[in-house]
N, C-alpha and C positions, 0 to 999 in steps of 0.2 A: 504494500500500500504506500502512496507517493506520503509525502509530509503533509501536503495539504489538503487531500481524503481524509488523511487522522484528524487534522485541526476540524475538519468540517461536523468530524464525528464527536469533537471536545466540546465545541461550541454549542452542540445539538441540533446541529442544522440538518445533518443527514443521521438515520439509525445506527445503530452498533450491531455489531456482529452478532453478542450475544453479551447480556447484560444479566448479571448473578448479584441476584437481592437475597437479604437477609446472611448478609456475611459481617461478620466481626473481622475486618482486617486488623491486623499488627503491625502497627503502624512503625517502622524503627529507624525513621528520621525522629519522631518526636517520644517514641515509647510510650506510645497509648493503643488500648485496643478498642477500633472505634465500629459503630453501628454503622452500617453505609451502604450503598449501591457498587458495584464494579464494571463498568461497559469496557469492552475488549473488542478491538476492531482491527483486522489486517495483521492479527498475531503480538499486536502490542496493547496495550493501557490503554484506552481513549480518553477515559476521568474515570474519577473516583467523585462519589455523590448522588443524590437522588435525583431523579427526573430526567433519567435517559432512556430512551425506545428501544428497542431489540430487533433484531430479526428474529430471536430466540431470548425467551427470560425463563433464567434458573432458579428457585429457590432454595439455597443452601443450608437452611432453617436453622439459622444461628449460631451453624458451627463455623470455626477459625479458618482465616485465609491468609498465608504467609507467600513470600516469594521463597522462587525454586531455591532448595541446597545447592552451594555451591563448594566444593573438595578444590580445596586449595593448591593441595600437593598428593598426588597419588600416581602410580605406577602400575598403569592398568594391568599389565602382564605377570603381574603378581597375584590377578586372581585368576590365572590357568586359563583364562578364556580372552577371547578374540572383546574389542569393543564395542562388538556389537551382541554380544550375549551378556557382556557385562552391564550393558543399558540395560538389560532384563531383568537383570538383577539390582539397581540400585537407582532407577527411574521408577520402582513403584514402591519406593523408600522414602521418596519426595527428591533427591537429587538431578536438578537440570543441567548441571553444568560441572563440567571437571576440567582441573589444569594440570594435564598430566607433562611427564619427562618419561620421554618412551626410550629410557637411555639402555634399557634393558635389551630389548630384539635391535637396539642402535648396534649394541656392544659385540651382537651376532653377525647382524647382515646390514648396517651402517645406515645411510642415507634410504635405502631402498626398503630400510625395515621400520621409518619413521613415516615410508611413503604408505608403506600398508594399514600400519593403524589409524590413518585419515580417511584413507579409499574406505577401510570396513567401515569406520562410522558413520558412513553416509547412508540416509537413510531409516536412522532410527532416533527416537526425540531425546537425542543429549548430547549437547555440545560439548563434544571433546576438540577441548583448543591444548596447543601444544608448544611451552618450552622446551628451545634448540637444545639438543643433548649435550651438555660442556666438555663430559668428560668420559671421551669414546677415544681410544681407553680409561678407566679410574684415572691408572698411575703406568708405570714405566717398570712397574713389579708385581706384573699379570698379564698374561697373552690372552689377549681379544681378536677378535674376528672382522676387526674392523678401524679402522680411524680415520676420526673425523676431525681437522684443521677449523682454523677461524674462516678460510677462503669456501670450506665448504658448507659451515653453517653459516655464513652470510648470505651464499647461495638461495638458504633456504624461505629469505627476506623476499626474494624475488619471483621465485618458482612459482609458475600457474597452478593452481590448484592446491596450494600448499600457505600460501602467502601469506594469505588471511586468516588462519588458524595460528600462525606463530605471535606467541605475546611477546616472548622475550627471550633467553640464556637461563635453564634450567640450575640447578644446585650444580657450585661451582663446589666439586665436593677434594677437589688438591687444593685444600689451604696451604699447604707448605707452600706451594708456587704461589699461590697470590700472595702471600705476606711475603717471599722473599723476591716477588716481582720476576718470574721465569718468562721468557721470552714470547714461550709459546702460548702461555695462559694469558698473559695481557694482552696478547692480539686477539683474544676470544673477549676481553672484555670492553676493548677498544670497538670491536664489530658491533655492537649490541651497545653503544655509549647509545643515552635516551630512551630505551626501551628497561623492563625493569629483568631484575638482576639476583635471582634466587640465591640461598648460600647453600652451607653444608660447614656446618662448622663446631665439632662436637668438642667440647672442653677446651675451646680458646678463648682464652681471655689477655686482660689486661693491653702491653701494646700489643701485641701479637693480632687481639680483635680487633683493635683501634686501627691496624693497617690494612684487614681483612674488609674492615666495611670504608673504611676510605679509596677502596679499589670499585667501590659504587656498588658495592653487594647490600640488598637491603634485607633478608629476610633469611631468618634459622629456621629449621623443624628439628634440629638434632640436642637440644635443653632437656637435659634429664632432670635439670635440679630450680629450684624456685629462682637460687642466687645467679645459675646462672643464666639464666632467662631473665632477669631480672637487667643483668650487666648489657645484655644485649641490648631489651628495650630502651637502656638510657642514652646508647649508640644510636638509635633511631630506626633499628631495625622491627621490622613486624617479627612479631611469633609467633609459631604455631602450635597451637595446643596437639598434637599426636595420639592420637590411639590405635594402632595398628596390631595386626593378629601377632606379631613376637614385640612388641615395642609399646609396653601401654604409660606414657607422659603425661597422661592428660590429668589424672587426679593429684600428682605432684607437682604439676608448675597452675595448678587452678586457685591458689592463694594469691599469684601472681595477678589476676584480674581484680579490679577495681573501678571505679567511674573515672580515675585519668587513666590506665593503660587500657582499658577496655576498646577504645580506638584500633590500638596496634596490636591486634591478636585478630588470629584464625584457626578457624579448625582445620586438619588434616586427615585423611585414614593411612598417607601412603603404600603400606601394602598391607592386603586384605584377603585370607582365602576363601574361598569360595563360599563354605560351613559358617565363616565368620560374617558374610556378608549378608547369606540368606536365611542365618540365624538371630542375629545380633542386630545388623542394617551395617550401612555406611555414615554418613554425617547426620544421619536421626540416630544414630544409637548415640553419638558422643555429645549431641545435644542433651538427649535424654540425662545420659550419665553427668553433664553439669549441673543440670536444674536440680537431678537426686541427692548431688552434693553441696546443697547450697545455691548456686548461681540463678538470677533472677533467668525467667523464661523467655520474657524478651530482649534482655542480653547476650541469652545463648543463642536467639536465633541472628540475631544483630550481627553474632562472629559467624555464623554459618551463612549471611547472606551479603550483607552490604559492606563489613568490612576487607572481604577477599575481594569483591565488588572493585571497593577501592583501590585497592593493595594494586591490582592486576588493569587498571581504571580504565575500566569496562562499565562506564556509566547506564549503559543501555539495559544493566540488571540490577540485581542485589535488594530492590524494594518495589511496593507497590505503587507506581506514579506514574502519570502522562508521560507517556511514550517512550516507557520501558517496555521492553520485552515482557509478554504476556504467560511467564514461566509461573503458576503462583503451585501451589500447596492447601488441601482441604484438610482440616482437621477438628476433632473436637475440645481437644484441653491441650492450654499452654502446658502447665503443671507436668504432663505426661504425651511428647510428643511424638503421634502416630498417623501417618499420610494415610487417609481415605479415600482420594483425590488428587491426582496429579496430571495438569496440564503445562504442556509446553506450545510457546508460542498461538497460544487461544485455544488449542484443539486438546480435551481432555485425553488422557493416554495411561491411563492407568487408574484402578480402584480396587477400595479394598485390596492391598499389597498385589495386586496382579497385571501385568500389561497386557494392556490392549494392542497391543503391536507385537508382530513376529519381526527377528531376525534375517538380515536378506542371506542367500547363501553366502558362504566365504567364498572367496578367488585367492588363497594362499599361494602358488605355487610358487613363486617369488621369492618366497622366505620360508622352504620346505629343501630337507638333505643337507641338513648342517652337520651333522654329528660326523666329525674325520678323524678314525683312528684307526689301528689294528686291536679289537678284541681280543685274540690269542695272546697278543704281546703284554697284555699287564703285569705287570709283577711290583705288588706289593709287599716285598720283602724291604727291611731294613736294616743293613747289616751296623753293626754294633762296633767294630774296629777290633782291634787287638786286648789294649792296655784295658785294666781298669773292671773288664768283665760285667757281675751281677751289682756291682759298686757305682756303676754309673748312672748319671743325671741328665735331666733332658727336660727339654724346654715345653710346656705344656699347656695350651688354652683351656681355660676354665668357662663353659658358655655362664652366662648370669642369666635366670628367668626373668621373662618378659624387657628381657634390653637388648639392646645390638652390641653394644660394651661387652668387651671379656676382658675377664683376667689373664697376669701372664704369670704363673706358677713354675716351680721348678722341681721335678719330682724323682725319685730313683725307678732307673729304667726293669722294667723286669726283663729280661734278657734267659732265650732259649736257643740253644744250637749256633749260639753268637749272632742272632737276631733280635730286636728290639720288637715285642710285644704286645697287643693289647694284655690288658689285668684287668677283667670283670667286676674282680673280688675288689679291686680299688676305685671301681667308675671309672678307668680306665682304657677309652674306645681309639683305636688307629682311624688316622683322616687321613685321606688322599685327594689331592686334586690331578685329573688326568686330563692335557692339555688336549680339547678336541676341535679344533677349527683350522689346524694347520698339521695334523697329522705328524706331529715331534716327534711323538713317542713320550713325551717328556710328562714326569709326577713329581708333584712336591707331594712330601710324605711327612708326617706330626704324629701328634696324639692330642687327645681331648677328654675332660673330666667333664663333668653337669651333663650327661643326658641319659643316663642310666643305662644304658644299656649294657644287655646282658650277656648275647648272644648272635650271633647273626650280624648282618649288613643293614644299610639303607644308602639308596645313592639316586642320584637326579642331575640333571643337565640344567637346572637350575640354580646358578650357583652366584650372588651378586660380587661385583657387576659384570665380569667379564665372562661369566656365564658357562665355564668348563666341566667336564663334570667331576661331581664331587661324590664321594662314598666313603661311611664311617660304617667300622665293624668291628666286633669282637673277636674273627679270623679272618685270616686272607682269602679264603674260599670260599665264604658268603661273601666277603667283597669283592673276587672277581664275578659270581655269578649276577647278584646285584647289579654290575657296572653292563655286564654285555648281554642283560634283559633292556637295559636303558637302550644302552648304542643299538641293537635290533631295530627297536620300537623307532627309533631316529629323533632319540629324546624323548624325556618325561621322569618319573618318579618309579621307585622299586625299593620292595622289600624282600631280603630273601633270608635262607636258613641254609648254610653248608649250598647242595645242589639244586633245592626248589625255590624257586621262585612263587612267594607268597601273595603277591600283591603287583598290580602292574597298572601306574597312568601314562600312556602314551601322551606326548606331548609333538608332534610332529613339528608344529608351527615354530621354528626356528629353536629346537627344544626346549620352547618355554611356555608353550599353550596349544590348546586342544581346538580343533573346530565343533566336536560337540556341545549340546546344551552346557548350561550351568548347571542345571541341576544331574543330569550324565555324570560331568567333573565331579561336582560334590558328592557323588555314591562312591566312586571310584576312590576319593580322597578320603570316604569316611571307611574304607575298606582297608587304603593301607596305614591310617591310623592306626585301627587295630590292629592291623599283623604291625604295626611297629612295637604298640605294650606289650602286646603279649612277648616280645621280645626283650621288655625293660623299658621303652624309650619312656621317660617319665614327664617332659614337658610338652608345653600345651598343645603344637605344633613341631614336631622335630623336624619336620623338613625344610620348614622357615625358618625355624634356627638351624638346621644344616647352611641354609642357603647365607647363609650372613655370617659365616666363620668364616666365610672366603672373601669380605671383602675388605681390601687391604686401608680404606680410609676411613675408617671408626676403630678405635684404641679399643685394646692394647696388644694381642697381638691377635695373629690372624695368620691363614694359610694360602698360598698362591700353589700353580703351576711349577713358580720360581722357590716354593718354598716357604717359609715360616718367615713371615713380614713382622718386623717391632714397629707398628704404625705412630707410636711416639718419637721414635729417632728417624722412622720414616726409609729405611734399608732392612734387608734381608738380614736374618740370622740364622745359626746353625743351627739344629735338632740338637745334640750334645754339647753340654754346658762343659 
């Protein structure tokens, strides 16, 4: 609709589309919830007020109208499916709008894998807009499948079809390069001067943040703690409240909200699995869960709508006003917020938690036949040296529940046949990463405490960011079979036991998602849950905390391709202390 059919239809000089009386809007410019009319016409607002005509009039009998969720930071390909089955899953949550970093199938198949997740979105009612992937590779201490320069995400400023969904330079997640000014990261940040500017910046503070956001980065999701989200917002940076299926922040930096920082804060889910999405929700659950702990209700929707609004300044959403996008939210209690009702750009698209809209087929083959190895060749053996024997020590990730943080322990090796070990008896599980996108041959090999296991393997081609595949086990033999159930499948997730293969999600789509339903994926996923405890894994999701042991820029240590990364000193270190 041109601009001045909408004004004609503000003015009331010509009908509205369709006009929904007896709505309580939430108003979160002024933080009132007011009694009113809403005319919607050509997909946007026409007014707000009584006394406009319809082509169609709704009565929504007094229950609550907000504008669409908007997910500040998330990584669609973290919920195992394509973005257009992930609309299915989290458009009849109330979420219209997502700002994803598709650095994940970047880190696979580059440019061509940020092309895909545009082409699928089309077509289904959720704006997936997309910050340039920064950091394809992470680091320089991980083999990726791809990279991408400042010349080629500039590119993506221009590109048909592409152009208009890019806001800005996703999480610039090498702080060491931005604070010591690397060559190659300030030509990414100089590409994107004027456009806004994500970070990634977990336990920096003092000058180290002071130089980190004067490089024009405006925005963390990585504040595990009040103080340090705190140190952030006084830098100027927005924050993001987090609650993610391995990463829950949001009830510990939520002291943090008040009537002056409330401004600069947003919700995120970043990564969500499938169980978590279509159990729990996406940004209606993390609403939910403020208002449970205190936070006023139209506060919490305030950071879920118009403050990422601003953040991202995308004026054209985030509330309900003349000649914003017609994205709103049906509900009946602030108190307890649950989407009854979800329309995107005027046309209803969902009710009662269900979409009215199908997914269009996928067109993957673009970003299908990634996984490049030899199967036969793995050998997860690690030889122990000469000296020193059952005496020796070895460098060892501790996972932490529900964080992306680990510890860096050092623990005596158990040592068999002059091979280095898992020890069940000490939660003691061998990692491996097995480089697949360039067919090395090449493993970085570890160990890891916190996930209980017992017995057996688990491995997946999911592994952030660089995406290799990764497989923890209690022996070498459920981890090879583990590993070449995945490489068959051509990516995806597996549980096995010595020679059986318990559990199996094929992941074809660049081995990091399924073209099946969502709800397919989440049977699949809830299948190798189980065959994971029954194995020992004892936290909430091990395969999402598998997938985040691998990556090399959140502290403190972490395992690469290259091997066991010290992400505080930011180089490789040896398995033997």
């Amino acid at each position: 609709m041109k601009r001045e059919d909408l004004l004609e239809v503000a003015r009331g000089d010509r009908p509205a589309d369709t006009v929904l009386t007896g709505a309580r809007l939430v108003n979160v410019f002024s933080g009132e919830i007011l009694e009113t009319e809403i005319a919607l016409a050509g997909g946007r607002v026409a007014g707000v007020g009584a006394g406009y005509d319809g082509a169609e009039r709704i009565d929504l009998g007094g229950r609550c109208v907000a504008p669409g969720l908007i997910d500040a930071h998330v990584h669609v390909e973290s919920s195992l499916v394509r973005p257009a089955e992930f609309a299915r899953a989290v458009v009849p949550r109330g979420v219209t709008t997502v700002v994803t970093d598709p650095h994940e199938i970047a880190n696979v198949c580059g440019l061509e894998g940020i092309r895909f997740m545009l082409r699928d979105a089309v077509g289904v009612p959720l704006d997936v807009l997309v910050n340039a992937s920064s950091c394809v590779p992470a680091t320089h201490l991980a083999t990726a499948g791809a990279a991408l320069g400042a010349d080629e995400l500039a590119g993506l400023l221009t590109e048909p079809g592409v152009r208009s969904k890019i806001l800005g330079l996703a999480e610039v997640m090498n702080f060491p390069g931005v604070i010591g000014g690397a060559p190659e990261v300030m030509a990414k940040l100089r590409a994107f001067a004027g456009r806004v500017i994500d970070g990634h910046a977990p336990g920096v503070t003092g000058k180290a943040l002071n130089a980190y956001v004067a490089a024009g980065i405006s925005s963390d999701h990585e504040a595990t703690t009040e103080a340090e989200a705190r140190e952030k917002l006084r830098l100027g940076m927005t924050v993001y409240l987090r609650e993610a299926t391995n990463a829950r922040n949001l009830l510990a930096l939520l002291p943090l909200v008040d009537r002056w920082s409330e401004p600069r804060v947003a919700f995120a889910t970043d990564d969500r699995v499938p169980a978590d999405l279509l159990d729990q929700g996406s940004i209606d659950h993390l609403v939910r869960l403020a208002v449970a702990h205190g936070l006023h209700p139209i506060a919490a929707l305030r950071i879920a709508t118009l403050n990422p609004a601003r953040h991202y300044r995308l004026d054209d959403r985030g509330a309900i006003a003349p000649g914003r996008r017609a994205d709103l939210v049906v509900f009946s209690s602030p108190e307890d917020f649950r989407a009854e009702e979800v329309w995107v750009a005027g046309r209803k698209v969902a009710e009662d938690g269900r979409a009215l809209f199908a997914s269009p087929p996928a067109d993957a083959t673009s970003v299908t036949g990634t996984v490049h190895l030899d199967p036969e060749a793995l050998d997860f053996r690690i030889p122990a040296g000469g000296a020193g024997g059952a005496e020796r020590s070895i460098r060892v990730i501790r996972a932490i529940p529900d964080q992306l943080l680990t510890e860096r322990l050092t623990m005596p090796a158990r040592i068999e046949g002059g091979h280095a070990v898992a020890d069940p008896e000490r939660d003691l599980a061998k990692i491996a990463v097995v480089e697949r996108h360039r067919r090395s041959g090449r493993i970085g090999k570890g160990f890891v405490t916190g996930l209980g296991l017992r017995r057996g393997a688990l491995a997946g081609t999911f592994a952030h960011d660089h995406h290799n595949l990764v497989v923890i086990g209690a022996d070498d033999r459920s981890m090879a079979t583990a590993a070449r159930a995945v490489a068959a499948a051509g990516g995806g997730l597996a549980v096995a036991a010595g020679e059986e293969v318990l559990a199996l999600l094929p992941l074809p789509i660049a081995g990091l998602m399924s073209a099946e339903p969502v709800e397919w994926v989440r049977e699949r996923m809830d299948e190798l849950l189980a065959a994971a405890r029954e194995l020992g894994a004892a936290v909430h999701d091990p395969f999402m905390a598998m997938s985040f042991l691998t990556l090399e820029v959140i502290p403190a240590l972490k395992i690469t391709d290259l091997g066991l990364v010290d992400v505080e000193r930011f180089e490789a270190v040896p398995l033997f202390v």
